[in-house]
C-alpha positions in Angstrom: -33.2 -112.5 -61.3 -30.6 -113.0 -63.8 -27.1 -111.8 -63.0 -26.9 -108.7 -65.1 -29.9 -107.6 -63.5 -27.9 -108.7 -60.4 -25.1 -106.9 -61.1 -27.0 -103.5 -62.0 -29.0 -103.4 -58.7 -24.7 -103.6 -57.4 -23.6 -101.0 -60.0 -26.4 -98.5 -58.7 -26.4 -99.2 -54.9 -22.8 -98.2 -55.7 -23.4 -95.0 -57.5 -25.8 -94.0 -55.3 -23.5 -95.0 -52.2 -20.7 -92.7 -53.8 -23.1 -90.1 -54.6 -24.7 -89.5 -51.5 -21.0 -89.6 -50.2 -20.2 -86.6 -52.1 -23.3 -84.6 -51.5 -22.1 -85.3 -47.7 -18.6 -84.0 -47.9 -20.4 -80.7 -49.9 -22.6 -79.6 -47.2 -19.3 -80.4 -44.4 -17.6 -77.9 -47.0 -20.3 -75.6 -47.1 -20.7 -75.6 -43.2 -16.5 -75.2 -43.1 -17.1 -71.9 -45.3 -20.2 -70.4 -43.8 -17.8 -70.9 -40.6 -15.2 -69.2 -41.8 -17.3 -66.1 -43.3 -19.3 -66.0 -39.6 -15.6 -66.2 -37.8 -14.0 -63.6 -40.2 -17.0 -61.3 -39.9 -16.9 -61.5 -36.2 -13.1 -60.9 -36.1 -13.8 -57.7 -38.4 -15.7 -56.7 -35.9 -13.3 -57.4 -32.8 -11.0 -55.1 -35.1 -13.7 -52.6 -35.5 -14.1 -52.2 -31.6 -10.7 -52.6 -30.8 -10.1 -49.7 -33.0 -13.0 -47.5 -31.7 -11.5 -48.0 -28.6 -8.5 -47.1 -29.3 -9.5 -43.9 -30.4 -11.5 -43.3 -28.0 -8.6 -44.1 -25.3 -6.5 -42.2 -27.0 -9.0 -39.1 -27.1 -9.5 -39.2 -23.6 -5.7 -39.7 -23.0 -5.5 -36.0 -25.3 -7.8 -34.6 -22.7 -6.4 -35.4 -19.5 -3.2 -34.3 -21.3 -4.5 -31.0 -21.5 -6.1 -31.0 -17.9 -3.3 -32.0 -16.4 -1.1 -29.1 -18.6 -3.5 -26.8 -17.4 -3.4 -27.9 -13.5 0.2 -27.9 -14.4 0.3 -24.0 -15.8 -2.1 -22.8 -12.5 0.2 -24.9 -10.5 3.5 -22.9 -11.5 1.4 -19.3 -11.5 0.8 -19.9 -8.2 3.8 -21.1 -7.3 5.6 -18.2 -8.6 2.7 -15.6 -6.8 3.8 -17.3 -3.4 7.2 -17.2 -3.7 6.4 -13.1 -4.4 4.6 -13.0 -1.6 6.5 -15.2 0.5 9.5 -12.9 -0.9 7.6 -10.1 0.1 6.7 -10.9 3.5 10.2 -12.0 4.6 11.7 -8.5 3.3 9.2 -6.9 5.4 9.9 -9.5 8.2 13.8 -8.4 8.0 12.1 -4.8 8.1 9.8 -5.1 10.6 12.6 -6.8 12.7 14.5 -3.6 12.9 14.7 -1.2 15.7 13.2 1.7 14.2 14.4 4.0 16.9 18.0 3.0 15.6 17.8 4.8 12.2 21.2 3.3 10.9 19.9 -0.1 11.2 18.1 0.3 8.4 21.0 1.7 6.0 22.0 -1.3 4.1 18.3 -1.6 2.4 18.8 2.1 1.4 20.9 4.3 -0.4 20.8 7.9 0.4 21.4 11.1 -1.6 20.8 13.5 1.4 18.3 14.7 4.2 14.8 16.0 3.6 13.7 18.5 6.3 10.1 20.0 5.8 8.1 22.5 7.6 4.5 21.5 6.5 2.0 25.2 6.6 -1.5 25.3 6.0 -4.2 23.7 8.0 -4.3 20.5 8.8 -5.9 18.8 6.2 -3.2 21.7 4.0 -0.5 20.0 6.3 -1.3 16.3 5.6 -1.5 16.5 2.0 1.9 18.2 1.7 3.6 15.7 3.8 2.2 12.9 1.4 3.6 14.9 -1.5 7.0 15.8 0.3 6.9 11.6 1.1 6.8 10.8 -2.3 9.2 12.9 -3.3 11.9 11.7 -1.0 10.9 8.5 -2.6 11.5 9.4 -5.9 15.0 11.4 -5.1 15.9 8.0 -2.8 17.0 11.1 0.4 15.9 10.7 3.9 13.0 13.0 4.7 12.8 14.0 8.7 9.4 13.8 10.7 7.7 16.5 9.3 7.2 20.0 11.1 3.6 21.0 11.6 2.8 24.6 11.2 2.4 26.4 14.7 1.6 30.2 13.1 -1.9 29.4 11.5 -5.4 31.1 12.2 -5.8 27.9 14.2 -2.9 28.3 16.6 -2.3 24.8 17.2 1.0 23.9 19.4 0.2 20.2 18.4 3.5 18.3 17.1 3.6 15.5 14.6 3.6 12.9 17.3 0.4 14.4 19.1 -1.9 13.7 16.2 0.1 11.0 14.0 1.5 7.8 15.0 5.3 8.6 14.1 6.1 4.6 15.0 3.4 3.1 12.8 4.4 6.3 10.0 8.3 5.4 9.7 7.4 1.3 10.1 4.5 1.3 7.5 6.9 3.2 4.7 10.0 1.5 5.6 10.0 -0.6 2.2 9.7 2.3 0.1 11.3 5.5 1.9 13.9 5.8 4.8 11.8 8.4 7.5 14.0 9.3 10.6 12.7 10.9 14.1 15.6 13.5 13.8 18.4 14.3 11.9 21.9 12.5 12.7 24.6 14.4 14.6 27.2 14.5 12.0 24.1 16.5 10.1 22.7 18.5 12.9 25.4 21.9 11.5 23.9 21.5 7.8 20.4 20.9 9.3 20.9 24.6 10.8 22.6 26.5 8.2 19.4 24.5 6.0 16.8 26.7 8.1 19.0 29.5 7.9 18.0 29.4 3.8 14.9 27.5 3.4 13.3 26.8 -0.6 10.3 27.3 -1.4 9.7 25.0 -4.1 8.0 26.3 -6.9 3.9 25.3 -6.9 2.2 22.7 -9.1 6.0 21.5 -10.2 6.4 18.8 -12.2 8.3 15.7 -10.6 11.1 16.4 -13.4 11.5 19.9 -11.4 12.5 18.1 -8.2 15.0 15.6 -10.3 16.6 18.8 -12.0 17.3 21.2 -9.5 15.9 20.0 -6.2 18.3 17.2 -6.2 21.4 18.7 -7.3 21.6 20.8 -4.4 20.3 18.1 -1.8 23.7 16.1 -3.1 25.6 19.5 -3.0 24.5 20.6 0.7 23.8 17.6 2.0 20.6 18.7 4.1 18.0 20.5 2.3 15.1 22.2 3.9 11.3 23.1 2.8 9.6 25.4 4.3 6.3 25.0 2.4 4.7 21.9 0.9 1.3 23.3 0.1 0.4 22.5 -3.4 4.2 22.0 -4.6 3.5 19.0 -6.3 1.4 18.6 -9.4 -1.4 16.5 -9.1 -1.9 15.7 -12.6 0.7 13.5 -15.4 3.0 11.8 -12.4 4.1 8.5 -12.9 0.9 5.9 -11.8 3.6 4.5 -9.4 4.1 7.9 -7.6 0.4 8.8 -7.6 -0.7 5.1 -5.7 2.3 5.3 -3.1 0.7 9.2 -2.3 -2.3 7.1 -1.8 -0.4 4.6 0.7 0.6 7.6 2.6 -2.4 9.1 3.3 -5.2 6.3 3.6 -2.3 3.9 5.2 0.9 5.4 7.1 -0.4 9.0 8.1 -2.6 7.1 10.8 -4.1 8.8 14.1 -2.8 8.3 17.7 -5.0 6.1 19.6 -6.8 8.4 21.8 -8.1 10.3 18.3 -9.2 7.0 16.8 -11.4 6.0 20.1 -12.7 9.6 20.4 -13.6 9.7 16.6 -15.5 6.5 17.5 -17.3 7.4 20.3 -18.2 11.1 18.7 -19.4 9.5 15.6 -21.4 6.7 17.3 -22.8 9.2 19.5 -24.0 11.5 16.6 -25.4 8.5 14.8 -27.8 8.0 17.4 -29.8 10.7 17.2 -29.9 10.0 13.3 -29.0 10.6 10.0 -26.4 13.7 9.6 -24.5 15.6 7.2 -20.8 17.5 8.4 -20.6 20.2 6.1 -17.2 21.6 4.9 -18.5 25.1 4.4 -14.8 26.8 4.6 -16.3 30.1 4.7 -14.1 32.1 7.4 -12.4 35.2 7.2 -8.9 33.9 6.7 -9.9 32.1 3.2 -12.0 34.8 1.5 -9.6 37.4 2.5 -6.7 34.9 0.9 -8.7 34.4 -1.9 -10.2 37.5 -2.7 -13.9 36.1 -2.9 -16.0 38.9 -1.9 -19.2 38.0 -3.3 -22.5 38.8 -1.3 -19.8 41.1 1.3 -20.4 44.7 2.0 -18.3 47.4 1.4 -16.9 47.9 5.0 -16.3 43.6 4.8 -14.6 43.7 1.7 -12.3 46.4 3.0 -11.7 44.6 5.7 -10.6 41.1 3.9 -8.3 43.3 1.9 -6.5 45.1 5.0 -6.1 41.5 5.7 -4.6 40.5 2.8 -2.0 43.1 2.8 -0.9 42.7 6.3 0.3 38.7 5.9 3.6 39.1 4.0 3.4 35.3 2.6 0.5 35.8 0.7 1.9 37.3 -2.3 -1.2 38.3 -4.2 -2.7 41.6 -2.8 -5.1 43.3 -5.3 -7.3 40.6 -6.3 -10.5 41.1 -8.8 -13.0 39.4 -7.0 -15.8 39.3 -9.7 -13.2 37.4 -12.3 -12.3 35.0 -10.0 -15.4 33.8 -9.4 -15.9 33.3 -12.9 -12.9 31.1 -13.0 -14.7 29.2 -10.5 -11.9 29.4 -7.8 -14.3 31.1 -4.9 -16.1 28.8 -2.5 -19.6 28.3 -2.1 -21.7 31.0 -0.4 -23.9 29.6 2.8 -26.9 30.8 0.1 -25.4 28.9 -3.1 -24.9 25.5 -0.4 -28.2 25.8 0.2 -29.5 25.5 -3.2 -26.7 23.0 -3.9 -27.7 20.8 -1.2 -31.7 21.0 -2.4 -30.8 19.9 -5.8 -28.6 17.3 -4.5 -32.3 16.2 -2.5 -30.8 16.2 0.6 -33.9 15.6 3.2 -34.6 18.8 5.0 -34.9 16.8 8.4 -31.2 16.0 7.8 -28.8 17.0 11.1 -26.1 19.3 9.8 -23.1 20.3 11.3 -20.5 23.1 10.3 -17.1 21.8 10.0 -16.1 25.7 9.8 -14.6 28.0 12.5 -17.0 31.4 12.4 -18.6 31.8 9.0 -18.1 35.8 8.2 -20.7 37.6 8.2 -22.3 35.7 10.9 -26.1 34.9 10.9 -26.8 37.5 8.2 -24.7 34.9 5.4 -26.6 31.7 7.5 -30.2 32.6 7.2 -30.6 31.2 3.6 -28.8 27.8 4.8 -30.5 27.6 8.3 -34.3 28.2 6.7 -33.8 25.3 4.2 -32.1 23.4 6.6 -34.0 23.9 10.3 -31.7 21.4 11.9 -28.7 24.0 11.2 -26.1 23.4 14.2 -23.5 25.7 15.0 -21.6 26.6 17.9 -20.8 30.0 19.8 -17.1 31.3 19.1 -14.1 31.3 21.1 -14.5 27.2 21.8 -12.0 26.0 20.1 -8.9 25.8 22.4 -5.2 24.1 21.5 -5.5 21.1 22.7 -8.6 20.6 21.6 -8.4 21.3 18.1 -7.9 17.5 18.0 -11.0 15.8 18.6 -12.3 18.5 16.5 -10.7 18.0 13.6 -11.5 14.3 13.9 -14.8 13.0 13.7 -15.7 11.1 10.7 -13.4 7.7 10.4 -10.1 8.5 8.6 -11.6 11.9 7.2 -10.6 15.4 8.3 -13.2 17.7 9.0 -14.3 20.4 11.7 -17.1 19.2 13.7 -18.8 22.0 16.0 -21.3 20.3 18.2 -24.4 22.7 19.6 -24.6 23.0 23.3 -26.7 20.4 23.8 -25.1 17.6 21.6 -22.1 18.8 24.4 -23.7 16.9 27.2 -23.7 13.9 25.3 -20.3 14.1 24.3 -18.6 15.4 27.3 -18.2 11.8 29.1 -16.4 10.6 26.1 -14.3 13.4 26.3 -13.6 12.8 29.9 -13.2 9.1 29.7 -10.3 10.0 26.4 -8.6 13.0 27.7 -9.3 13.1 31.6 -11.1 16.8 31.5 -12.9 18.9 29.1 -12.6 22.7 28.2 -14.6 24.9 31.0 -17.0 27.6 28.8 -20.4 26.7 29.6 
């Protein structure tokens, strides 16, 4: 071969050296950049993530922020209720501590504008609701109100103090937070006290709680000792302030509670009754003493209505004497006659079968008025007059837990009740 052939093949081998050298370092450069996309895409998506997560860390950071200001909130509301309560309970603790025979112990929490002293009249259903009424008024006035009085002159001619039917311990301790209640009035008061009796109010009926403000307290402050000798209805019951209205309802469903030998007879009487089945006590209040008060004559005969109206006329205290019987009924302030309670009780579907008692003394007019009642109602109970004696007006009166009524048993429901009697009270009345 000659030597420019030679040196051709040299030239070429060359070329083609350098040129697959360069092809070489393309594809390195190509790999370097497909590299550098794949490591670029992959740290875009790092940052991607890293952001979602972010987010989402901080999302879930919002949330238990809000939790935890919530917790925080219901924390602090009932951190604030116990301290009430724990505020609460140590006042009463610091109340509670107090001899409550010592009266004057009890001074410093109180600040008084005078004495209170009431004679309560009425029945004693009458009697209880005025002393709740004269209790809340002491409250309002901020005086000292005296254990109440219980009326001794009434049809029922009960001798029975306060303290023989109410706790007068559990009354003054259970109020002491809101009213200061003494046994009896202090020494240095006992000369007002008297001259107080010696000119007793009256306070004017249905009054307004601005009427005791305005001139009931003005002469509490003047006189020092003030006393009532009526609380029947002397307190409206409507437009008091909410505040007066539930601390009436403290004293009657809390504070005004019955001695213990009540309590365990109204038990026993009760369980006793509900053995034998289901039974109504029926508040009839049809005696001689309230239609001749009212003037409700209806269904009376002439010689009856004459003689509710000699009645009338003979008790000085009740002021209204000529009464027209016919309108008041038609103001709907007469009871209901045994023959409208019948009809009232059938429309109310009251089973027949039912066991009723009376809680009545004797209904007037005697088994003429009954008839209507006992023939829709054959298991009618009522009791011969003349049983109801002093001291036992109390486990009368109380039968049904913490409600007032007159339960008159027949003779033969007495056999059943007369060892709880004996086992409460040691003996029972003798007329049988």
């Amino acid at each position: 071969m000659s030597s420019k052939a030679m040196v051709g093949v040299e030239e070429s081998k060359t070329v083609d050296s350098k040129g697959n050298s360069n092809i070489g370092e393309f594809k390195l450069e190509k790999s370097k950049s497909l590299n550098n996309i794949a490591r670029v895409k992959s740290d875009q998506k790092s940052n991607s993530l890293f952001i979602s997560r972010s987010r989402l860390s901080r999302l879930l950071l919002c949330r238990l922020g809000a939790i935890a200001m919530l917790v925080l909130s219901a924390y602090m509301l009932e951190l604030s209720t116990l301290r009430e309560v724990m505020r609460s309970r140590v006042f009463m603790l610091r109340s509670s501590s107090l001899n409550i025979n010592d009266p004057l112990q009890s001074a410093h929490f109180y600040d008084n504008n005078g004495f209170l002293t009431i004679s309560a009249n009425g029945g004693l259903n009458q009697m209880r609701a005025g002393i709740c009424d004269m209790v809340a008024i002491a409250r309002y006035l901020n005086v000292t109100l005296i254990i109440p009085e219980l009326d001794e002159t009434s049809f029922w001619h009960d001798r029975s103090g306060f303290q023989d039917i109410f706790d007068v311990d559990y009354f003054i301790k259970s109020l002491r937070d809101q009213v200061r209640i003494l046994k009896e009035i202090p020494d240095e008061q006992k000369k007002n006290a008297e001259i107080a009796k010696l000119y007793p109010i009256s306070p004017t009926r249905w009054s307004t709680i601005s009427y005791y403000n305005k001139v009931i307290l003005p002469q509490i402050k003047k006189n020092q000792v003030l006393h009532f000798n009526q609380t029947d209805f002397r307190l409206a019951n409507n437009h008091l302030p909410l505040e007066l209205q539930q601390f009436r309802c403290r004293v009657n469903f809390k504070a005004l509670r019955f001695v213990r030998p009540l309590e365990e007879l109204g038990r026993k009487i009760v369980r006793l009754l509900r053995e034998k089945g289901p039974f109504l006590a029926l508040h009839l209040r049809y005696e001689k003493d309230m239609l001749a008060f009212s003037g409700c004559t209806e269904g009376c005969n002439n010689n009856e209505i004459v003689e509710l109206t000699k009645m009338r006329f003979a008790y000085p205290w009740w002021k209204q004497k000529l009464i027209n019987s016919v309108k008041r009924r038609k103001d709907g302030a007469c009871p209901l006659t045994p023959e409208e309670t019948a009809l009232a009780l059938r429309a109310m579907d009251i089973d027949p079968s039912t066991q009723i008692y009376i809680a009545a003394g004797d209904i007037y007019g005697g088994e003429r008025r009954m008839t209507p009642l006992r023939l829709a109602f054959p298991h009618f109970n009522l009791v011969p007059s003349g049983i109801i004696q002093t001291r036992w007006q109390h486990w009368i009166i109380l039968c049904q837990w913490k409600v007032i009524f007159l339960f008159l048993p027949t003779k033969e429901t007495w056999q059943d009740l007369s060892k709880a009697i004996d086992d409460t009270w040691g003996s029972r009345p003798q007329f049988f």
